[in-house]
C-alpha positions in Angstrom: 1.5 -12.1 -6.6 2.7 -10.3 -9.3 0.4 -12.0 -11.7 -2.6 -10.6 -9.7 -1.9 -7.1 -10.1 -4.6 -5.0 -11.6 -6.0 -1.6 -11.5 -8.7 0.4 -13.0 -8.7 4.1 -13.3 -12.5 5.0 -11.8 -12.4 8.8 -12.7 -9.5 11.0 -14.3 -9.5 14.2 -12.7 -7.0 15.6 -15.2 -3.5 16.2 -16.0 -0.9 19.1 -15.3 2.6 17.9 -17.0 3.7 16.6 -20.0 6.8 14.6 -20.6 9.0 14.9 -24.2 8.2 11.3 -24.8 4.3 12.0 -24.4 3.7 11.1 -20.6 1.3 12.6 -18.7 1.2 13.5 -14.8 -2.1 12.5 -13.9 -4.7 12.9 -10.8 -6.9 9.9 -10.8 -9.1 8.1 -8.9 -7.6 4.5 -9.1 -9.4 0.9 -7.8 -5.9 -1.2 -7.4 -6.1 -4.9 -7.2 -10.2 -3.9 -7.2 -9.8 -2.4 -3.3 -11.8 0.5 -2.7 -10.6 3.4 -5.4 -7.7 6.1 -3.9 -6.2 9.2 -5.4 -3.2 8.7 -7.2 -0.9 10.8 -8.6 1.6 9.4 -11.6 2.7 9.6 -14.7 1.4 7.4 -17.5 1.9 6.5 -21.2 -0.8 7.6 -23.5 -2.5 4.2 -23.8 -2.7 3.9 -19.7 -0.6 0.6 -20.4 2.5 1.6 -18.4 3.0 4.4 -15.8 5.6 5.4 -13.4 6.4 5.9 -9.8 3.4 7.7 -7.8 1.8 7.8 -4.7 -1.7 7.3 -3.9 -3.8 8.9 -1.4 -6.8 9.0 0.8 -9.7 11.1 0.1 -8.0 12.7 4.1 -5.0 12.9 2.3 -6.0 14.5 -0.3 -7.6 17.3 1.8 -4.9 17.7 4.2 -2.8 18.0 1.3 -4.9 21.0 -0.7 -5.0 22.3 2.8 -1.2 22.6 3.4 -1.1 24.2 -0.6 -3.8 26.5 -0.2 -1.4 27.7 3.2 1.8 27.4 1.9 3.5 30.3 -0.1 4.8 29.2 -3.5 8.0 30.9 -4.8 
């Protein structure tokens, strides 16, 4: 239910973008609907009221992820 929905950001692992209107992209560690905390990565207003589209990850996930960076050539 939409009335249900809750979250809590467990640990904020920092930010790496910053919208005009003051948004931040965000790595977090984030307990949703108080499950076991993921990694999630979103943007969100400054008072963590509102945020936008992310996705959220395992702690695998986030590995294979920095994995495939730390591989991967950039231009």
């Amino acid at each position: 239910m939409a009335d249900d929905f809750s979250f809590k950001i467990v640990n904020s692992l920092g930010a790496f973008s910053k919208s005009k209107s003051g948004w931040l992209t965000e790595l977090n560690l984030v307990s949703w609907g108080e499950r076991d905390p993921k990694y999630d990565i979103r943007s969100w207003s400054p008072d963590h009221n509102k945020m936008g589209k992310g996705i959220t990850l395992t702690k695998e996930e986030l590995i294979a992820l920095k994995e495939l960076l730390n591989n991967t050539e950039i231009n």
